[in-house]
C-alpha positions in Angstrom: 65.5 101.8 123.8 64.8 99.4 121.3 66.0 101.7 118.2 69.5 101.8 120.2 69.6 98.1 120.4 69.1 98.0 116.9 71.3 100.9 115.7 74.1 99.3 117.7 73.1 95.2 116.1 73.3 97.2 112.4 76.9 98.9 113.3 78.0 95.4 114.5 76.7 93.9 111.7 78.5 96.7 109.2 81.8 96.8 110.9 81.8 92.6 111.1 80.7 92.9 107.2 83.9 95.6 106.6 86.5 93.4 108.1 85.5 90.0 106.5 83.6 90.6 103.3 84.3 87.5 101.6 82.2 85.8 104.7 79.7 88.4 104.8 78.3 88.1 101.5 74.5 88.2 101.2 74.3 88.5 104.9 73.9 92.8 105.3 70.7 92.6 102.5 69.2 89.5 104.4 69.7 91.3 107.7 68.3 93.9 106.5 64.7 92.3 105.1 64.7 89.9 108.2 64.6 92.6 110.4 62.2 94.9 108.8 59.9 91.7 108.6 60.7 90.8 112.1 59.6 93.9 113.0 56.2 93.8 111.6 55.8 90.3 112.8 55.4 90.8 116.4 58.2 93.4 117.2 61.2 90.5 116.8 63.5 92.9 114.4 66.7 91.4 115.9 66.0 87.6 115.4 64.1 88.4 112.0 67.5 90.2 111.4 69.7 87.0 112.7 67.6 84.6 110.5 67.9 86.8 107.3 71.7 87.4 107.6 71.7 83.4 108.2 69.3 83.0 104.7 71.2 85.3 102.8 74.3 84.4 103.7 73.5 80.9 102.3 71.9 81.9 99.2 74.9 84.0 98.1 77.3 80.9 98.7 74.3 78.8 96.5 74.3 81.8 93.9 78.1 81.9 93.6 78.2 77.9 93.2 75.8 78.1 90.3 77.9 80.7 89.2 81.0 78.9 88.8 79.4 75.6 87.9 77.7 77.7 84.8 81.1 79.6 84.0 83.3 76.4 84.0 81.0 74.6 81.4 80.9 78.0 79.3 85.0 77.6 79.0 84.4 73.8 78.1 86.0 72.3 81.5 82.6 71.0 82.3 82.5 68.9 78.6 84.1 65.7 78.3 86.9 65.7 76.3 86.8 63.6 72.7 88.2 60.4 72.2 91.4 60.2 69.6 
């Protein structure tokens, strides 16, 4: 019973990430690793799996802000501009 409950949390999961995957960024992989350490913790695979997608989600929006932080001061936008 409980592999059904969690085949049908990982389709939900996949068909939420196929139809908004601009939201659902980092959320699959952390779902993924929550889970499996939910598991092991106690038999708590679903939650584990909540938390991770929650942690995952929010490091990928962290990641991507760095990203364009880093890429904006590689173009020069980030640098002052000089004085005449």
């Amino acid at each position: 019973m409980k592999h059904v409950i969690l085949a049908a949390f990982a389709l939900a999961l996949t068909s939420a990430a196929a139809t908004a995957p601009a939201e659902a960024k980092g959320c699959l992989k952390g779902a993924f690793v929550g889970g499996v350490a939910g598991h092991y913790a106690g038999h708590h695979g679903i939650m584990g799996a909540i938390g991770g997608c929650i942690v995952g989600h929010h490091l990928a929006k962290e990641r991507a802000k760095e990203r364009a932080e880093q890429q904006a001061h590689q173009s020069g936008q980030g640098e002052p501009a000089p004085k005449p």
